[in-house]
PyMOL Python script that loads the backbone (N, CA, C, O; Angstrom):
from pymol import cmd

cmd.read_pdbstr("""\
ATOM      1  N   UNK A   1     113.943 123.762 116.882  1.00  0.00           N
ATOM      2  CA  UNK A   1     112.770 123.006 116.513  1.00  0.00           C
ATOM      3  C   UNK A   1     112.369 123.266 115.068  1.00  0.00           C
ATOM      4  O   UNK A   1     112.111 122.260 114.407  1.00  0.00           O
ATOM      5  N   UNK A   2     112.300 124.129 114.631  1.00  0.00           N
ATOM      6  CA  UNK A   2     112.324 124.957 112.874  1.00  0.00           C
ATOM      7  C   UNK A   2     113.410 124.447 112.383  1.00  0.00           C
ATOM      8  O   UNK A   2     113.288 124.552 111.163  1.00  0.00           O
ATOM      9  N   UNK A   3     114.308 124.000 112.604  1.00  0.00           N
ATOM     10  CA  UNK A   3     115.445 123.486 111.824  1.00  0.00           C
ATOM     11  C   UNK A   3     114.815 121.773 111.385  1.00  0.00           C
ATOM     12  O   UNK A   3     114.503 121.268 110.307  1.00  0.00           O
ATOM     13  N   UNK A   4     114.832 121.251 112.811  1.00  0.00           N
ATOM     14  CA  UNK A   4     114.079 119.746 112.278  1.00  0.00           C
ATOM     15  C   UNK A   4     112.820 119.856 111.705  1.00  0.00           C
ATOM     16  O   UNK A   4     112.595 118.679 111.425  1.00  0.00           O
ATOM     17  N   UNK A   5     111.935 120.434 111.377  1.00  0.00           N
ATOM     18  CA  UNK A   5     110.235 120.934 111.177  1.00  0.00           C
ATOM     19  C   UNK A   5     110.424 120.907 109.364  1.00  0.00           C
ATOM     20  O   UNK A   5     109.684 120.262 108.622  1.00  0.00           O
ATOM     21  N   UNK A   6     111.962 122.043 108.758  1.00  0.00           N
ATOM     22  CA  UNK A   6     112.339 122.146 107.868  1.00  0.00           C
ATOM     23  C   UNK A   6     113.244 120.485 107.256  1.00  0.00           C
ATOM     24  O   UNK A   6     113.233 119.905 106.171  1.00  0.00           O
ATOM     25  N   UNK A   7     113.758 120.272 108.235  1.00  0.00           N
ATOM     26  CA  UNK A   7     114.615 119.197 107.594  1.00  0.00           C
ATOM     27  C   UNK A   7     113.293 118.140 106.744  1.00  0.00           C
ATOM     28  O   UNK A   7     113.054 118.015 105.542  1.00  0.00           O
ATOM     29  N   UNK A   8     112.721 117.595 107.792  1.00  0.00           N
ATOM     30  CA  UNK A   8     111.328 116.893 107.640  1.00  0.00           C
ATOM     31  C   UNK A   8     110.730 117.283 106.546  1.00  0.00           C
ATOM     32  O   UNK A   8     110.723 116.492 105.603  1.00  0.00           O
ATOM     33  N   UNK A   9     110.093 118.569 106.402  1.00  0.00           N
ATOM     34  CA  UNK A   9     109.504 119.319 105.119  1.00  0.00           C
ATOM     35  C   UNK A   9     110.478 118.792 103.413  1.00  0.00           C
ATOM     36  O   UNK A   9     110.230 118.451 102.256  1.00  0.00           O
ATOM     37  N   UNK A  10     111.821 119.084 104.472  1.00  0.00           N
ATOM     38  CA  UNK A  10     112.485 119.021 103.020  1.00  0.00           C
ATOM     39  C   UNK A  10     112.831 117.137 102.678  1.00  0.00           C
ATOM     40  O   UNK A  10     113.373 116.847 101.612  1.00  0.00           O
ATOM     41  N   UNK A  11     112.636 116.556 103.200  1.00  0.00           N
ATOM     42  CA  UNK A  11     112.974 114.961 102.963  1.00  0.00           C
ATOM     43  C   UNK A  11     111.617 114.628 102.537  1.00  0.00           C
ATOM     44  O   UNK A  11     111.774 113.702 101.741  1.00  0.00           O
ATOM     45  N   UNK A  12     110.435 114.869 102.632  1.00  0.00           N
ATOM     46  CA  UNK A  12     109.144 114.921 102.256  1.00  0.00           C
ATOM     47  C   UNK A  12     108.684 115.033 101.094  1.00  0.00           C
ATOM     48  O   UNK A  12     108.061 114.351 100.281  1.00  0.00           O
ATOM     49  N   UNK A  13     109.286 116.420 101.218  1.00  0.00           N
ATOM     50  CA  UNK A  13     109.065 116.709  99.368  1.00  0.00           C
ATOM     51  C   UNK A  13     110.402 116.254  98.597  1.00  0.00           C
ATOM     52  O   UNK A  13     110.271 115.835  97.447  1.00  0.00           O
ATOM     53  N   UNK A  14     111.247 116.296  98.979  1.00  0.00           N
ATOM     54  CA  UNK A  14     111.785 115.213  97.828  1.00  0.00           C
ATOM     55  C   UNK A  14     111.501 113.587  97.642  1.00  0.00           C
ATOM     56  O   UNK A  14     111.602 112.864  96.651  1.00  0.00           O
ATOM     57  N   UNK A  15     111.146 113.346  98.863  1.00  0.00           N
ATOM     58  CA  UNK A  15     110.373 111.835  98.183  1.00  0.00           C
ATOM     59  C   UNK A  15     109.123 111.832  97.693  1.00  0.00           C
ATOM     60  O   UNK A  15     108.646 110.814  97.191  1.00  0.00           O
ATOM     61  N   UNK A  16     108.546 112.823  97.773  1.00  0.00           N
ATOM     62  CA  UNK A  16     107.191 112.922  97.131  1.00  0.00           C
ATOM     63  C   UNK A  16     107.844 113.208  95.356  1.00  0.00           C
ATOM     64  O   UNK A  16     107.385 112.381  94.569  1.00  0.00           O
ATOM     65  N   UNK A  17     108.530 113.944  94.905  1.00  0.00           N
ATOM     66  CA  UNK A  17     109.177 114.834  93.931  1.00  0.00           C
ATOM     67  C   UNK A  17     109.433 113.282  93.033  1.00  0.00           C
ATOM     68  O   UNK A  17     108.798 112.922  92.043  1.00  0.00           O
ATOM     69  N   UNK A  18     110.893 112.310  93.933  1.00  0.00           N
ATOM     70  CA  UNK A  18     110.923 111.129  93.376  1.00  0.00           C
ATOM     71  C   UNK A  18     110.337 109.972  93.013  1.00  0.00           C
ATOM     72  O   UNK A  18     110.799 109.046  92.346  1.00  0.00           O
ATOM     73  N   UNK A  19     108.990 110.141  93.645  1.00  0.00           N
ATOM     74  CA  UNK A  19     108.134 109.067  93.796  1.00  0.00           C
ATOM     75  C   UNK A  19     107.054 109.497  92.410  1.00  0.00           C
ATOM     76  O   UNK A  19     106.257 108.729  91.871  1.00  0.00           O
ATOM     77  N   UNK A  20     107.253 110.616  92.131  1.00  0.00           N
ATOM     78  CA  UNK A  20     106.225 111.314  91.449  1.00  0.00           C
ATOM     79  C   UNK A  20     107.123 111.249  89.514  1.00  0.00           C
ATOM     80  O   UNK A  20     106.564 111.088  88.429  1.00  0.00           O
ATOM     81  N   UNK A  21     108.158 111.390  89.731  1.00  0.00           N
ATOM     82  CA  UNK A  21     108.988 111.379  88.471  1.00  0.00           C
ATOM     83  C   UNK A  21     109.069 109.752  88.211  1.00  0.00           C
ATOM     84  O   UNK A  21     108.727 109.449  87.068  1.00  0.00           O
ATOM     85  N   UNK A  22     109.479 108.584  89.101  1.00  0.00           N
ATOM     86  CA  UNK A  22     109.486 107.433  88.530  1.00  0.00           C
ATOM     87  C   UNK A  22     108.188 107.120  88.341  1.00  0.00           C
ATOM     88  O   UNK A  22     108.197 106.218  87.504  1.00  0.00           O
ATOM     89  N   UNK A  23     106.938 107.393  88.691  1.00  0.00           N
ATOM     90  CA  UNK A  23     105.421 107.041  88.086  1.00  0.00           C
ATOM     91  C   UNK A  23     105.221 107.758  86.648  1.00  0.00           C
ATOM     92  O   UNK A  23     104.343 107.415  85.856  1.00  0.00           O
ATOM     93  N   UNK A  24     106.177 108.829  86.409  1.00  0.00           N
ATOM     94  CA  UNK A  24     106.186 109.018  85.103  1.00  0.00           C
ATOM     95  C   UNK A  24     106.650 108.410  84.227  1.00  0.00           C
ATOM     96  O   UNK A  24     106.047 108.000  83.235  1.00  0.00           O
ATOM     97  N   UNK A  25     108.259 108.218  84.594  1.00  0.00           N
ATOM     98  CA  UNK A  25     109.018 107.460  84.156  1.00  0.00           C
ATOM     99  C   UNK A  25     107.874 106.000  83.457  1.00  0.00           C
ATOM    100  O   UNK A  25     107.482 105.753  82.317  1.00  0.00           O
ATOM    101  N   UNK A  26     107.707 105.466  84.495  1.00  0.00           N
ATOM    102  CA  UNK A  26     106.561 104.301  84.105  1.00  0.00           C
ATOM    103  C   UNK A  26     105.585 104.274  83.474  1.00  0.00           C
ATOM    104  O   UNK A  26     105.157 103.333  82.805  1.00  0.00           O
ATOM    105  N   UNK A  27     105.278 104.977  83.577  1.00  0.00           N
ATOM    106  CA  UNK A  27     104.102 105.450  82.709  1.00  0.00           C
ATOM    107  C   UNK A  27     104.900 105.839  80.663  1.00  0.00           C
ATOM    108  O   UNK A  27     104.387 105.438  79.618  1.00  0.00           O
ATOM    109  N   UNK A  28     105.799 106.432  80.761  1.00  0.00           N
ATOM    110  CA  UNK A  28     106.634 106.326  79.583  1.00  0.00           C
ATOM    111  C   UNK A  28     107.210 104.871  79.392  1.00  0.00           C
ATOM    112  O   UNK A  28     107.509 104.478  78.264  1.00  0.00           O
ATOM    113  N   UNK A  29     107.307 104.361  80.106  1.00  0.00           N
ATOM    114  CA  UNK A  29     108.219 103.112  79.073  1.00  0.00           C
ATOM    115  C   UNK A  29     107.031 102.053  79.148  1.00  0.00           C
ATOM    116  O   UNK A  29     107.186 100.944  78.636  1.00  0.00           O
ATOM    117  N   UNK A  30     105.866 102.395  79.777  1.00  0.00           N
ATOM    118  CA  UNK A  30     104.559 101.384  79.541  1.00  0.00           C
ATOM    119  C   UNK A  30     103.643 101.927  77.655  1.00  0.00           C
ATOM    120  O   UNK A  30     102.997 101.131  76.973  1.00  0.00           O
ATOM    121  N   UNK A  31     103.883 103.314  77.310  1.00  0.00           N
ATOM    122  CA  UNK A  31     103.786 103.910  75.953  1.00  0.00           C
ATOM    123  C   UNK A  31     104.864 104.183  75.033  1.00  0.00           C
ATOM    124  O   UNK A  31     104.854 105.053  74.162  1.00  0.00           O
ATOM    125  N   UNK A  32     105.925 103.259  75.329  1.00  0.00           N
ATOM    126  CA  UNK A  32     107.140 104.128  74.544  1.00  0.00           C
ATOM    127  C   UNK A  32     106.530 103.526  73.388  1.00  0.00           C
ATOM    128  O   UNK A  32     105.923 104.574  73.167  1.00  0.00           O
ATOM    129  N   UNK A  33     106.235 102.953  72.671  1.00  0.00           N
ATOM    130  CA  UNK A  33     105.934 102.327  71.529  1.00  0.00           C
ATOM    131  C   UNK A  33     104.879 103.147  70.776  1.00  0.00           C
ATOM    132  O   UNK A  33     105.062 103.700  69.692  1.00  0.00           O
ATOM    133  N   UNK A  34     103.814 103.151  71.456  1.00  0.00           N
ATOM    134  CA  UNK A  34     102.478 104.289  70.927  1.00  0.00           C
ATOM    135  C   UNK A  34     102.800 105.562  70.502  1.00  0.00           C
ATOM    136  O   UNK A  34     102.237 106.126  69.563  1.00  0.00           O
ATOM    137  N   UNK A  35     104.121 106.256  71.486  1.00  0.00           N
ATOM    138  CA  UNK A  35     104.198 107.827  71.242  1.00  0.00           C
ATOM    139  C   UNK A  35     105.911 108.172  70.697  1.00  0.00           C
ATOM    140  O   UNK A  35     106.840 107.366  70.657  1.00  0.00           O
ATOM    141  N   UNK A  36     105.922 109.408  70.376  1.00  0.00           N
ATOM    142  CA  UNK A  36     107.493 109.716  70.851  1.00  0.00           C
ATOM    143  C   UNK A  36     107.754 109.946  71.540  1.00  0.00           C
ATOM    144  O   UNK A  36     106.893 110.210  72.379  1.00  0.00           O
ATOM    145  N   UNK A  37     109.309 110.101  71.947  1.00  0.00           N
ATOM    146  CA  UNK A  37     109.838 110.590  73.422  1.00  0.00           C
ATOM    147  C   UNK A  37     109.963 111.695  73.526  1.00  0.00           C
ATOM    148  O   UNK A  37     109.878 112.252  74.620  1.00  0.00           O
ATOM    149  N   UNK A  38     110.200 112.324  72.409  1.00  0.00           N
ATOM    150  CA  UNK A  38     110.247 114.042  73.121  1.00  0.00           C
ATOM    151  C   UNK A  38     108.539 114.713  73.217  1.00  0.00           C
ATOM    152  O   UNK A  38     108.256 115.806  73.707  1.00  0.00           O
ATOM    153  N   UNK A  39     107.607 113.773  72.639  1.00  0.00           N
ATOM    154  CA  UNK A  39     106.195 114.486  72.715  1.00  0.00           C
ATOM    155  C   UNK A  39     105.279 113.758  74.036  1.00  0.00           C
ATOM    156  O   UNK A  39     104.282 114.221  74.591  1.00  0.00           O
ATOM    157  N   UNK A  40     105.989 112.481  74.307  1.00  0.00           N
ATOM    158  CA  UNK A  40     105.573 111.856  75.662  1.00  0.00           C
ATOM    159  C   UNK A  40     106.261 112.819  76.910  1.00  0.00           C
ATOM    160  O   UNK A  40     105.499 113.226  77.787  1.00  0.00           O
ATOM    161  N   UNK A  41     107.351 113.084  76.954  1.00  0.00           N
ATOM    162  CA  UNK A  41     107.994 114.144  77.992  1.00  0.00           C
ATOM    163  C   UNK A  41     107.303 115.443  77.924  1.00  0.00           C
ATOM    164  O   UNK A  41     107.209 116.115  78.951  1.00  0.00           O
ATOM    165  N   UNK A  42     106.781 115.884  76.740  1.00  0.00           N
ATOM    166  CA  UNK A  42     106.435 117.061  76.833  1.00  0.00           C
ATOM    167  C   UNK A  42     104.965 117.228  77.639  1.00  0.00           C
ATOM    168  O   UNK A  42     104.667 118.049  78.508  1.00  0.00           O
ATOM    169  N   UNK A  43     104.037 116.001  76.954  1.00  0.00           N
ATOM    170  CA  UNK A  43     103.003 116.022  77.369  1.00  0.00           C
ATOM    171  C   UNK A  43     102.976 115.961  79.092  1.00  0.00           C
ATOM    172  O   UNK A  43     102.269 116.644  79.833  1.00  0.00           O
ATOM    173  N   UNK A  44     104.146 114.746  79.538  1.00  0.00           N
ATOM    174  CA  UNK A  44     103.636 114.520  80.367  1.00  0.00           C
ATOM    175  C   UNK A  44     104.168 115.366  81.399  1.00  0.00           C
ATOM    176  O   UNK A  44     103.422 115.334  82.378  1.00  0.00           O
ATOM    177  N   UNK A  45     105.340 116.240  81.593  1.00  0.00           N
ATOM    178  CA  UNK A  45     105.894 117.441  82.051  1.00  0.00           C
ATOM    179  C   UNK A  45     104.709 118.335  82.336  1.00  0.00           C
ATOM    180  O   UNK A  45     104.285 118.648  83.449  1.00  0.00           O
ATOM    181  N   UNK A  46     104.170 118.753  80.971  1.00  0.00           N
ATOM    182  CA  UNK A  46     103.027 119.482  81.636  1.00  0.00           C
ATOM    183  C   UNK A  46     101.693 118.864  82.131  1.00  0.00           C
ATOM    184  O   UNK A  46     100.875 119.724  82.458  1.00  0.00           O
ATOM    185  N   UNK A  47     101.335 117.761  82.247  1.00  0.00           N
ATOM    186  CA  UNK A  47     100.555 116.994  83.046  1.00  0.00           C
ATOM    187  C   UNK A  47     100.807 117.483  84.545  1.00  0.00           C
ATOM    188  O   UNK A  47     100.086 118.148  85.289  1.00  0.00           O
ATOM    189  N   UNK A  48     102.419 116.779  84.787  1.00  0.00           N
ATOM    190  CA  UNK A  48     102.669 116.945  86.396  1.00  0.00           C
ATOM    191  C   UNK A  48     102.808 118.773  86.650  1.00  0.00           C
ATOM    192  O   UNK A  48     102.788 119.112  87.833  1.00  0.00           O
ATOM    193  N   UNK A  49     102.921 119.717  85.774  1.00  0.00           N
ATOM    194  CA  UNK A  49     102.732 120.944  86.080  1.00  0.00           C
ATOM    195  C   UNK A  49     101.524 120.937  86.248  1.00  0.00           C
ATOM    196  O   UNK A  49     101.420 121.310  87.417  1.00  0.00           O
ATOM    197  N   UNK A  50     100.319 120.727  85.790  1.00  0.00           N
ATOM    198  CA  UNK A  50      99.081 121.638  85.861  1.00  0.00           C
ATOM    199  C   UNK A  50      98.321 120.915  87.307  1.00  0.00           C
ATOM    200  O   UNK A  50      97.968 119.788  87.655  1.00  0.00           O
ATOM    201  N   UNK A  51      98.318 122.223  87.846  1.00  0.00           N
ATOM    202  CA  UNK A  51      97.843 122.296  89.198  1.00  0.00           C
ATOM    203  C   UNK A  51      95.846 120.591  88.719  1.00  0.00           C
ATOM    204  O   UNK A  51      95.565 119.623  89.426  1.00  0.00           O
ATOM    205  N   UNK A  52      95.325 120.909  87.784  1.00  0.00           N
ATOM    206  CA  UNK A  52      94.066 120.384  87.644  1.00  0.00           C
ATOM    207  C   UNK A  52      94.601 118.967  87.881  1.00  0.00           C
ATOM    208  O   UNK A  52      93.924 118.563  88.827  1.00  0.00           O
ATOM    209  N   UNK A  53      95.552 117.886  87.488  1.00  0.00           N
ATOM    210  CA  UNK A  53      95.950 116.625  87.846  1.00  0.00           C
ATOM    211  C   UNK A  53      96.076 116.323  89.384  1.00  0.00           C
ATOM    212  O   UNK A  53      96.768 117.094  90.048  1.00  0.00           O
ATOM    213  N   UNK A  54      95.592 115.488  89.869  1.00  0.00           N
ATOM    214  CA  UNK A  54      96.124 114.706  91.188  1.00  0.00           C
ATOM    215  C   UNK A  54      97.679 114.637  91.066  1.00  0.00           C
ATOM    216  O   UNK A  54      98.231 115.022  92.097  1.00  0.00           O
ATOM    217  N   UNK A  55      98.429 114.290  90.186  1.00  0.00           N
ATOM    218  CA  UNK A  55      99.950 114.361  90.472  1.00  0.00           C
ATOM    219  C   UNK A  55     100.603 115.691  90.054  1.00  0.00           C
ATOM    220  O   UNK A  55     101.706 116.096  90.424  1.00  0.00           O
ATOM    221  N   UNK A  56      99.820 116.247  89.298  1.00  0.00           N
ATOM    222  CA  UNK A  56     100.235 117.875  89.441  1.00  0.00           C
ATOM    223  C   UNK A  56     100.065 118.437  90.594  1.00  0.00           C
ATOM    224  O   UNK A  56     100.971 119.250  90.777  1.00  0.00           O
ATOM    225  N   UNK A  57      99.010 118.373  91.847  1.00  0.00           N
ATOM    226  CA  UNK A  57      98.979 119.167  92.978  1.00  0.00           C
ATOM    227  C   UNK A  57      99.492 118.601  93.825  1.00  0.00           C
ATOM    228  O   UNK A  57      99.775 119.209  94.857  1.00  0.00           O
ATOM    229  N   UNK A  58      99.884 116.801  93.632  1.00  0.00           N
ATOM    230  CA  UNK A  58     101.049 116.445  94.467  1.00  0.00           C
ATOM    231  C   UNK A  58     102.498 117.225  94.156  1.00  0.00           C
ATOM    232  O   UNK A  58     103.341 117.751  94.882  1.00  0.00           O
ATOM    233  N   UNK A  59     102.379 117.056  92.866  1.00  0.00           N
ATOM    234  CA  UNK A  59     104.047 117.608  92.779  1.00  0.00           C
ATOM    235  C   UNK A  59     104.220 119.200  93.745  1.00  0.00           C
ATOM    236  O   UNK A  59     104.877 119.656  94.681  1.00  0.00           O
ATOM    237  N   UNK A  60     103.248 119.566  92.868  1.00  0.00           N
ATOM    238  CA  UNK A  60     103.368 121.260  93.669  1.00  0.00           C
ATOM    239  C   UNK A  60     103.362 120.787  94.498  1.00  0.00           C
ATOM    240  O   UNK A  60     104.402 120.132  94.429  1.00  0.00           O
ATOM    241  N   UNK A  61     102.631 120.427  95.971  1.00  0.00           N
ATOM    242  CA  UNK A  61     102.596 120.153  97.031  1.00  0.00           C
ATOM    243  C   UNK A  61     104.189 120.146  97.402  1.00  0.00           C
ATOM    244  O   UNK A  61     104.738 120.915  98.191  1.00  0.00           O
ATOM    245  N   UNK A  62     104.709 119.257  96.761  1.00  0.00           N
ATOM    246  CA  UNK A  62     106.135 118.813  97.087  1.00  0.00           C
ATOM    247  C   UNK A  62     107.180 119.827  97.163  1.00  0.00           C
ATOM    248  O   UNK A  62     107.932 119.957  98.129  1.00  0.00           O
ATOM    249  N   UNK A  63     107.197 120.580  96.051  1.00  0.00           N
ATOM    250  CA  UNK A  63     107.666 122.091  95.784  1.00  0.00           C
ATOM    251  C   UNK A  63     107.842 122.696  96.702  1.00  0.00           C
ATOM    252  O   UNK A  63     108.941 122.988  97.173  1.00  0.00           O
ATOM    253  N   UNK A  64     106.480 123.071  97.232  1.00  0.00           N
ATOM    254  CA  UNK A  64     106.233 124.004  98.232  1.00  0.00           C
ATOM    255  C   UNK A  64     107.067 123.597  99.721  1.00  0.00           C
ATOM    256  O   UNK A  64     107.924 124.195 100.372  1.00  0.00           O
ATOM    257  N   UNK A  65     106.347 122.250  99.907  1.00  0.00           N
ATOM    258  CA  UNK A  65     107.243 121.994 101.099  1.00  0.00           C
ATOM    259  C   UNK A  65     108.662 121.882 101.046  1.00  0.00           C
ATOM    260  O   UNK A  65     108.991 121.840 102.231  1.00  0.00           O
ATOM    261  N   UNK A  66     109.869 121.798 100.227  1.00  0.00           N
ATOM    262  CA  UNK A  66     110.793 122.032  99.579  1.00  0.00           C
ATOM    263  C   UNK A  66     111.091 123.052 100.300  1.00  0.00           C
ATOM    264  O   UNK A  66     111.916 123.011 101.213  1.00  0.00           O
ATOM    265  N   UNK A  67     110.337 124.238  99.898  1.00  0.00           N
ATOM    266  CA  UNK A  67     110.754 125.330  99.629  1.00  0.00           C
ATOM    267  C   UNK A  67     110.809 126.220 101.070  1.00  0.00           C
ATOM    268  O   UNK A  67     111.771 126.837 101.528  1.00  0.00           O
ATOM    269  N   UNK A  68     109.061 126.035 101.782  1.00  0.00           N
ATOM    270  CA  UNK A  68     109.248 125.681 103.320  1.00  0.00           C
ATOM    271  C   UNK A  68     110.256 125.496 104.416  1.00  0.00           C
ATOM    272  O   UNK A  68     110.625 126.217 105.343  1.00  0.00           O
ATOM    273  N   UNK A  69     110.593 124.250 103.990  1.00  0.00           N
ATOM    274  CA  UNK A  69     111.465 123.699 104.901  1.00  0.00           C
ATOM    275  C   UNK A  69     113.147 124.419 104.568  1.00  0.00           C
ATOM    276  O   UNK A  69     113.882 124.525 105.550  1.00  0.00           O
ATOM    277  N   UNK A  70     113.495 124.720 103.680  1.00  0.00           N
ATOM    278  CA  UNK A  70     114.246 125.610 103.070  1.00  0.00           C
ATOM    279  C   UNK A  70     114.553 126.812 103.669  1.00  0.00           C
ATOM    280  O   UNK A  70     115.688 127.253 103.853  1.00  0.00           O
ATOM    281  N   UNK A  71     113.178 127.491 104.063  1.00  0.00           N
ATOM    282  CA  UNK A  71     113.057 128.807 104.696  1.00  0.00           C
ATOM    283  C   UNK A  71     112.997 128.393 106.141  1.00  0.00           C
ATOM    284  O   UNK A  71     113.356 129.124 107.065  1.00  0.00           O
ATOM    285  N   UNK A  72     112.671 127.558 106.236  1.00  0.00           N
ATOM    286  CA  UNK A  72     112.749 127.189 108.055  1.00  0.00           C
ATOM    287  C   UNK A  72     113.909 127.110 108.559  1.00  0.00           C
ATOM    288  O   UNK A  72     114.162 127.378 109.734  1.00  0.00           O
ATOM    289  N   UNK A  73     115.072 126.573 107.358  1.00  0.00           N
ATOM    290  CA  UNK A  73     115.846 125.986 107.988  1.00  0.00           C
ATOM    291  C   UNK A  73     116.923 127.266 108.080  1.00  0.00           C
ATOM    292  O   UNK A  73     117.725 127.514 108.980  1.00  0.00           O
ATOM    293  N   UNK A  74     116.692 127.911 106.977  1.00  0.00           N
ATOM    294  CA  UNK A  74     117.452 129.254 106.809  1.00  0.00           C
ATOM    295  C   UNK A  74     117.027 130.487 107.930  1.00  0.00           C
ATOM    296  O   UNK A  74     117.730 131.451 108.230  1.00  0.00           O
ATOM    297  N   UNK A  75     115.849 130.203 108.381  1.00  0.00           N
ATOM    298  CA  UNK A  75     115.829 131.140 109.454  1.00  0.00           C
ATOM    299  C   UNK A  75     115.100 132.229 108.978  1.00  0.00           C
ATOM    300  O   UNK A  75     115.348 133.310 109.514  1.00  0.00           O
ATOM    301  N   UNK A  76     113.872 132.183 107.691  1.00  0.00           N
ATOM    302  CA  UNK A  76     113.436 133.222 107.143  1.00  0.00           C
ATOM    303  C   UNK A  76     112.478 133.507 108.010  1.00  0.00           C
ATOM    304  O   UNK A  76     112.298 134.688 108.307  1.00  0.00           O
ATOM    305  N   UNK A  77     111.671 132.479 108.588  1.00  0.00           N
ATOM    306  CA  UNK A  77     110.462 133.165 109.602  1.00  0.00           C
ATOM    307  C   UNK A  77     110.877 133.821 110.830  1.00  0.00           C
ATOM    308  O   UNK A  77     109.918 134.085 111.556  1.00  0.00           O
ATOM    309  N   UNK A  78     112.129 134.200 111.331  1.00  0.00           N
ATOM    310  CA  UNK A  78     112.316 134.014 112.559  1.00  0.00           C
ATOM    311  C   UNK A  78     112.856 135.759 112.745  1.00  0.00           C
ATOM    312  O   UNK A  78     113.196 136.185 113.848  1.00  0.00           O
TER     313      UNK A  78
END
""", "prot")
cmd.dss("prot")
cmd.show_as("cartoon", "prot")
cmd.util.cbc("prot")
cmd.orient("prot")
């Protein structure tokens, strides 16, 4: 049951992870013109890091369950 609990965890957060990088993505080629690209990536890299953003505590969110389901599946709680 921890094996599927983990699988789940882990298909979760990677669509959260992907869903979260192409809204960046979009968000860059809606400013590519205004900014540069290596100072638009930078900024916005640490955007989705800092826990204070709504898509920063999604991302973490995502991480975590990642990481979760990872250990579930490996058998760390058990």
């Amino acid at each position: 049951m921890s094996v599927l609990i983990g699988v789940v965890l882990i298909l979760v957060g990677l669509v959260s992870s992907i869903t979260l990088s192409i809204s960046v993505y979009k968000e860059y080629r809606k400013e590519k013109i205004k900014t540069s690209k290596a100072l638009f990536l930078i900024v916005s890299v640490l955007e989705a890091l800092s826990p204070s953003s709504i898509s920063g505590f999604a991302f973490m969110l995502s991480l975590v369950a990642i990481v979760i389901g990872l250990a579930l599946i490996t058998g760390l709680f058990h």
